[in-house]
MARKOLRO-248815 format. One record per residue (C-alpha): residue number from 1; x, y, z. Coordinates in steps of 0.001 Angstrom, whole numbers, plus 500000, padded with zeros to 6 digits. Each point is the difference from the previous one (the first is absolute). Layout:
N
NUM|X|Y|Z
...
//
This chain:
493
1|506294|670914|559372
2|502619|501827|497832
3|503716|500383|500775
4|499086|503880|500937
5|497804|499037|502671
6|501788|497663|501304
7|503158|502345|499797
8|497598|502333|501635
9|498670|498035|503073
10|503855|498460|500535
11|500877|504036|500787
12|497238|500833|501614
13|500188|496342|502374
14|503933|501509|500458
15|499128|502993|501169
16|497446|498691|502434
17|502336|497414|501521
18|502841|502921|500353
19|497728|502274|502084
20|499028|497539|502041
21|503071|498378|500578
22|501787|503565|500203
23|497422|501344|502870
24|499181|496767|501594
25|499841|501879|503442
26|497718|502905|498794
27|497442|497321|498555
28|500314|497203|503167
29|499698|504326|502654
30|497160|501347|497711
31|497375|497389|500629
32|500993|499696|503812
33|499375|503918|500261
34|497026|499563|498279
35|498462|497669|502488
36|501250|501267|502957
37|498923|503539|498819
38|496396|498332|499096
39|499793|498330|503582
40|500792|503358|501761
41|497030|501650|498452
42|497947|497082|501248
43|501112|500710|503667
44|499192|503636|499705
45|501139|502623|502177
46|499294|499550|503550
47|501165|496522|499851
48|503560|501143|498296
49|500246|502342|502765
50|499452|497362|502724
51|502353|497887|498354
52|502771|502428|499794
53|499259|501085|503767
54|500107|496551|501130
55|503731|499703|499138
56|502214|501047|502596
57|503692|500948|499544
58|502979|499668|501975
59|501756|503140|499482
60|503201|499240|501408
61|499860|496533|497694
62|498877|502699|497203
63|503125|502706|500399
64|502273|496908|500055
65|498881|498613|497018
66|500010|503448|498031
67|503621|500236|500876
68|500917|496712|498983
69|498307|500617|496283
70|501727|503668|500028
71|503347|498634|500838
72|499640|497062|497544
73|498838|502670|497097
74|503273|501965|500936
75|502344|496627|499955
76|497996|499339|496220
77|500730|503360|498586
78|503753|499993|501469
79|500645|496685|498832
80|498464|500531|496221
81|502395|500155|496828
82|500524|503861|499254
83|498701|501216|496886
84|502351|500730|497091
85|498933|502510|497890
86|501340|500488|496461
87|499965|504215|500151
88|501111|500318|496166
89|501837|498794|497110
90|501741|500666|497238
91|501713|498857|496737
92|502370|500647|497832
93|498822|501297|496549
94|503048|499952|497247
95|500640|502791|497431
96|498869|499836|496290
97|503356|500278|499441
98|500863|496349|501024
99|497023|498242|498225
100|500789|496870|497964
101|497707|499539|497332
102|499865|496554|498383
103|502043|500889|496891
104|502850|501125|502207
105|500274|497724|502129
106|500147|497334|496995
107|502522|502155|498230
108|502209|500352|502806
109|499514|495999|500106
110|500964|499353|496392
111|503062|501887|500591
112|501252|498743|503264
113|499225|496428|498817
114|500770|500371|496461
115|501623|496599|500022
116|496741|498083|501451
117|496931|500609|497951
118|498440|496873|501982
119|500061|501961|502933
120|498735|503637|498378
121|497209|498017|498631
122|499595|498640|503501
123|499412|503197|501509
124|498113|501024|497601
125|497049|497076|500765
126|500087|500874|503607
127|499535|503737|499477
128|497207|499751|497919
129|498324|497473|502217
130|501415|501772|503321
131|496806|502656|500541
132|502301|502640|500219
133|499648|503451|498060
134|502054|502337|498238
135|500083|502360|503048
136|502657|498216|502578
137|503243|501271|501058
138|503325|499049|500270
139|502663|501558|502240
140|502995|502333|497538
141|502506|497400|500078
142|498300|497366|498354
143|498710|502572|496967
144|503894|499632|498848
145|501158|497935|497559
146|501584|497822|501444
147|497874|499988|502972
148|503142|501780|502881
149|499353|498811|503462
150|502150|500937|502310
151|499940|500915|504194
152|499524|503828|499306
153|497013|499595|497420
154|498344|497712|502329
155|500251|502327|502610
156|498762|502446|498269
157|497038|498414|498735
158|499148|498919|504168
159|500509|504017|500813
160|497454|500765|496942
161|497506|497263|501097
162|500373|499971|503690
163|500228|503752|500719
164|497297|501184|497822
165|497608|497276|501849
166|501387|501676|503502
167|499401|503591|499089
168|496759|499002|498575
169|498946|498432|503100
170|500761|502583|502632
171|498470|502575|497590
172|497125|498213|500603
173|499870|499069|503349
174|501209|502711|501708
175|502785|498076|501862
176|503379|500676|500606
177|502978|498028|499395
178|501083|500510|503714
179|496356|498491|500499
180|500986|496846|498809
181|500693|496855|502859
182|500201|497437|497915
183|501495|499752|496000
184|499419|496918|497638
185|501625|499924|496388
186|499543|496857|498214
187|501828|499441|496699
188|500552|496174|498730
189|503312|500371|497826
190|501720|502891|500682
191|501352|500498|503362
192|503409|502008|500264
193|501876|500960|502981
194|498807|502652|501585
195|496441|498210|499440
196|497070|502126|498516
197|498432|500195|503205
198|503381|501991|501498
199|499813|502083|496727
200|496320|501092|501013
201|501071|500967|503435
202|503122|501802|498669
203|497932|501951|497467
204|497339|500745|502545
205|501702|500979|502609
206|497838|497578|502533
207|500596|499461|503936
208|503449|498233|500916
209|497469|497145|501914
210|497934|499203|497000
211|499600|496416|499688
212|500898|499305|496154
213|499849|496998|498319
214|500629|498782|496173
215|498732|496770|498767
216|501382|498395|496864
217|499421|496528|498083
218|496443|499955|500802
219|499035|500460|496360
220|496575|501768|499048
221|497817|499090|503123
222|503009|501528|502244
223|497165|503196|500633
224|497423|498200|501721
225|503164|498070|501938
226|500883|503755|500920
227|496447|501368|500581
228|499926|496666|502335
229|503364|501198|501625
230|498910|503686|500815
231|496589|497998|501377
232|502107|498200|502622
233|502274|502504|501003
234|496333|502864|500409
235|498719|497063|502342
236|502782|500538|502488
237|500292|503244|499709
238|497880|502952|500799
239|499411|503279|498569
240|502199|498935|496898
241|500248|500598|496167
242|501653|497840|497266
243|501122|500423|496727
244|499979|497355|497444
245|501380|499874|496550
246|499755|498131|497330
247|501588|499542|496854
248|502350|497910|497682
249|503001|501919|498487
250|500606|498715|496232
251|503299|501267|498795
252|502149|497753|501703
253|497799|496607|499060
254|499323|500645|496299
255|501144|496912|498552
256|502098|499956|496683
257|500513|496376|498831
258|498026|498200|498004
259|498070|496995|502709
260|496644|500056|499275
261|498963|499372|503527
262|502108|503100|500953
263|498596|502070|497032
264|496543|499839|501308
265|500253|502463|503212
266|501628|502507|497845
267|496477|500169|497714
268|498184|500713|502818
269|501627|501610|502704
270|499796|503577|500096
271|500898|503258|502640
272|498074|500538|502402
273|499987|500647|504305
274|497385|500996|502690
275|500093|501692|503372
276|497664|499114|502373
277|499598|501783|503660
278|498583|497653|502542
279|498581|501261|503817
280|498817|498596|503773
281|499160|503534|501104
282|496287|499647|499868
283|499320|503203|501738
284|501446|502016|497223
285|500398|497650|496704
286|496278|497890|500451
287|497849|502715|498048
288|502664|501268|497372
289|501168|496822|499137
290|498707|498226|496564
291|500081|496165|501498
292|500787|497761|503021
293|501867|496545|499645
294|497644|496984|500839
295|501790|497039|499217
296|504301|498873|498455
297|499716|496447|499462
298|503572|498677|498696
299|500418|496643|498418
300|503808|498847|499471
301|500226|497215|497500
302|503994|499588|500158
303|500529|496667|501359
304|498538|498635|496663
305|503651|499801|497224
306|497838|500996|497379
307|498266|502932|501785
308|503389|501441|501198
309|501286|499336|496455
310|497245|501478|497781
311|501147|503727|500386
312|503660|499718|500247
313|502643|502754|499391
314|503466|497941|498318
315|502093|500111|497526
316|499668|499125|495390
317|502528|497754|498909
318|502086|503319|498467
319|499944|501161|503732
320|497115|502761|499554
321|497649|500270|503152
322|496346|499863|500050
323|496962|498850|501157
324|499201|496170|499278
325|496051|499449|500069
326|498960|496656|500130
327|497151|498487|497412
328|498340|498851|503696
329|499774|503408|500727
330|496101|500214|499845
331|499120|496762|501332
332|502417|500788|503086
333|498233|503590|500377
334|496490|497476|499855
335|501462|497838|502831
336|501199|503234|502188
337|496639|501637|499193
338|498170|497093|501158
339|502069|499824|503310
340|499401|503566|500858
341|496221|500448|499243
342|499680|496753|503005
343|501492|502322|501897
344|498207|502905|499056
345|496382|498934|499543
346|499053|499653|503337
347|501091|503677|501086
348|497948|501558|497316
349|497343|497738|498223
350|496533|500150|501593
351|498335|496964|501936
352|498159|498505|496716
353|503481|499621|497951
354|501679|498423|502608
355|497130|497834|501038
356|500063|498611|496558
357|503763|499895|499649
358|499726|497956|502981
359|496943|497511|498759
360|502537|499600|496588
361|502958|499506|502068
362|497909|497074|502308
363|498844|498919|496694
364|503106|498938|498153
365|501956|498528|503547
366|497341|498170|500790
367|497634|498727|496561
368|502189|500803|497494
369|503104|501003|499166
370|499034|500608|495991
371|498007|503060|500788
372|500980|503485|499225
373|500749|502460|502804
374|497445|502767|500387
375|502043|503441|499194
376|498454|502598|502297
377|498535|502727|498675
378|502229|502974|501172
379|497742|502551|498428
380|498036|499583|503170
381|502952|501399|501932
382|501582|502798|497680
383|498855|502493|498102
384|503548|500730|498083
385|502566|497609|499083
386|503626|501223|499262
387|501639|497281|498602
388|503916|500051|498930
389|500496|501271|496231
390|502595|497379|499460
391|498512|499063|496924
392|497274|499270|497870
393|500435|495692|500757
394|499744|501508|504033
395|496849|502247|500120
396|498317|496876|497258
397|500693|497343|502255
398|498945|502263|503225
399|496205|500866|498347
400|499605|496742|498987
401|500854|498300|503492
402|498686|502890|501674
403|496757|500084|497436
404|500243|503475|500531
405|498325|502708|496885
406|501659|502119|497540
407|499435|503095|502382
408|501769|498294|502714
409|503179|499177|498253
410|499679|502928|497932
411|502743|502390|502582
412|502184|497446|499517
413|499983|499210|496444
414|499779|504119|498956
415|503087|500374|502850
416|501900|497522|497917
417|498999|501672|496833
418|501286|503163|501407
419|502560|499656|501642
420|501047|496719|499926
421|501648|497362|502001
422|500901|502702|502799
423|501100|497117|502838
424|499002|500396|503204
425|498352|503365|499542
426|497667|499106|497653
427|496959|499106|502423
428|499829|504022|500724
429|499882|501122|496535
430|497435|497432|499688
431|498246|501306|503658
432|500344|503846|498018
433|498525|498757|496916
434|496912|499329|501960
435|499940|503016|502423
436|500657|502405|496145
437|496505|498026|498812
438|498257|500885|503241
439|499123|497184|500984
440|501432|499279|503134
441|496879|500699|502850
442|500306|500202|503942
443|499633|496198|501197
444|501675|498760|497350
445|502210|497075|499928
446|502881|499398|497993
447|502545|496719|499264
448|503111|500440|498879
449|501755|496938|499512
450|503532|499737|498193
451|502785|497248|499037
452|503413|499848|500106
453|503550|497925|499807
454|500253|497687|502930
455|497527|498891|498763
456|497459|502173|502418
457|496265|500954|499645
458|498777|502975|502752
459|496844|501522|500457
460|498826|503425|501801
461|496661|500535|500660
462|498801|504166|500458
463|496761|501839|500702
464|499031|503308|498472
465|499888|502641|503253
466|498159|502581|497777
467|498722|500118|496043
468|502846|501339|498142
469|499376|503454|498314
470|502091|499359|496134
471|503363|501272|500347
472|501111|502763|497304
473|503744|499120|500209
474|501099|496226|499987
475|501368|497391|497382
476|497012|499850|498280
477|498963|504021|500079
478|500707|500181|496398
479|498929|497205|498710
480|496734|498251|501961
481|498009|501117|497484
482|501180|497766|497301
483|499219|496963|502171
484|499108|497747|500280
485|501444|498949|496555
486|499365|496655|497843
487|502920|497830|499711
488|500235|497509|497460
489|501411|496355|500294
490|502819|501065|497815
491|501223|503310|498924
492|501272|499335|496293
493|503452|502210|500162
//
């Protein structure tokens, strides 16, 4: 027998064990139907009817009884989980003006560090291996030369960002600002006094008892912490709406010395937000809304020295600030990825993955410790993966864990191309990337999953409530076309 056939009769035995294994109760009912179907025929009528005339009923025990299952059904439907629906989203989409080509942003290196060609030749490497494209953005201040940070331009790139996600959103939602109950802003390294989530409710005008709040330090999986947070605070109350948004403000945290582990966030990270409008009113948001919230699974790693030290925000021996990142970074994402798929698997993989995660799991405690772990197959359970654009190294090491295909990495490596590193908002450009190909169908479900400093790894599972019709406006309106693009290994600059 060739290796085809083989090949061939391994998918085919696969697919057989997964259907049985995945309706094990329609295949043990079917046959049980079947007979007792086959032995009422054999009775015929007149003996059914005797049969069923035969029984007698109590029907005081009868009324009892259907009250008991009515009031049970009502104490189930009270006592489920409400639904949170995500109504709409939207993201931030920078002007041509502040694009950064490759050949600026190299120039504007050799100049700043004219002293340290080591470390322009440094940047240079990871650019042309980073997956990135000529088409990402930097906020005004850092086009300067010297880059000028300062409290004002930061500001003003979180009004430009943040505000233009807000207006976006209740263009397309319909709601008012007065609507709003509940208001998260998540930004990991800027956070001034007033906070960005006081500067939303001043520009907006919103209710005196909104419920605000502004996380910061949470690095780039602080959205799904947030989406989490608006989650929790929908489940207690009713008839509410949250906003959530997302997004990393550069100015202040460009980094102008010359450590190497420092240099590498400025090569990749790039502007970027999202605004995302969250609902419990299932009356009125059910039908218009694009996808409900299944599943957050969030995995802390931070009790570990070298997990809380592998993203760390310090100071260069001349005193400049930036971002450390550790050379574990990528087998501490591997550990935190492992930790947070245990916990995920069982709420979304079907019966057959888990039976045989199980078996594996028996396997090695029990004969031997030497033998691989089964990886689930997720494709079972998701249609769509959105996986954080940190970086090329990231979305490798994900696929190849994950052994997921081109096409299901391919929102997250065109996102990074883009638009680059974006932070924390990057999982919904990735998310509109695959709503602009028209892909995403009613039923369908989608994983985001994102990492950040701490060291954390969180997960939130959706399902499509309709098939999305392509949007004409959007990141990606001008531009979806040209993708999904080829990307070589290394770009020679």
């Amino acid at each position: 027998m060739s290796q085809a056939q083989r090949s061939v009769k391994l998918k085919c035995a696969k697919l057989g064990y997964q259907y049985v294994v995945n309706h094990f109760l329609t295949c043990l009912l079917l046959p049980i139907m079947a007979m007792v179907f086959v032995q009422a025929i054999q009775l015929g009528p007149e003996e059914i009817s005797n049969l069923w005339n035969s029984i007698q009923f109590d029907y005081t025990k009868t009324v009892c009884s259907s009250f008991v299952v009515i009031l049970v059904s009502i104490l189930y439907f009270m006592s489920r989980p409400r639904g949170v629906y995500l109504v709409d989203y939207a993201c931030y989409k920078p002007p041509l003006s502040l694009r950064v080509p490759f050949s600026i942003f190299m120039e504007h290196s050799r100049i700043i560090l004219g002293s340290e060609p080591k470390s322009v030749e440094f940047q240079l490497k990871i650019l042309e291996r980073s997956g990135l494209g000529e088409d990402t953005c930097l906020p005004p201040a850092i086009h300067y030369i010297p880059p000028a940070p300062t409290m004002d331009t930061a500001r003003e790139e979180a009004e430009m960002v943040i505000f233009s996600v807000m207006d976006s959103l209740f263009k397309k939602t319909q709601v008012k600002p007065k609507d709003i109950d509940f208001l998260i802003v998540n930004c990991s390294l800027f956070s001034p006094t007033p906070s960005l989530s006081a500067m939303v409710v001043n520009k907006y005008k919103m209710r005196d008892n909104i419920k605000s709040y502004n996380l910061s330090g949470m690095g780039c999986s602080a959205g799904l912490i947030s989406i989490d947070l608006a989650r929790d605070l929908l489940q207690v109350h009713p008839k509410s709406i949250a906003v959530v948004v997302s997004t990393e403000i550069i100015t202040p945290n460009y980094y102008r010395g010359k450590d190497r582990s420092m240099l590498l966030p400025n090569c990749l990270f790039r502007m970027g937000g999202a605004a995302i409008l969250l609902s419990n009113k299932w009356w009125a948001d059910q039908r218009r809304a694009k996808y409900k919230l299944l599943h957050t699974v969030r995995t802390h790693k931070g009790s570990n020295h070298k997990s809380y030290n592998c993203v760390f925000e310090t100071e260069d021996s001349e005193g400049k600030t930036g971002i450390s990142l550790s050379k574990d970074l990528m087998a501490i994402a591997g550990e935190a990825l492992k930790s947070n798929i245990t916990s995920l698997g069982p709420l979304v993989l079907p019966p057959s993955e888990q039976l045989l995660f199980l078996l594996s799991l028996i396997g090695r405690k029990v004969f031997n410790t030497k033998l691989k772990p089964y990886i689930p197959d997720f494709k079972q359970a998701f249609e769509h993966f959105c996986i954080h654009a940190g970086g090329r190294a990231v979305i490798d090491e994900l696929q190849k864990n994950l052994q997921l295909s081109t096409e299901h990495v391919e929102a997250s490596r065109m996102t990074l191309h883009r638009f680059g590193n974006t932070s924390s908002s990057s999982l919904w450009y990735e998310l509109s990337y695959i709503e602009a190909k028209g892909r995403m169908k009613k039923g369908d479900r989608i994983w985001q999953i994102a990492f950040g400093s701490g060291f954390k790894c969180n997960s939130a599972v959706w399902k499509c409530n309709k098939t999305i019709i392509t949007p004409s406006d959007g990141p990606w309106s001008d531009c979806i076309h040209k993708y999904p693009v080829y990307i070589p290994e290394i770009v020679n600059l």
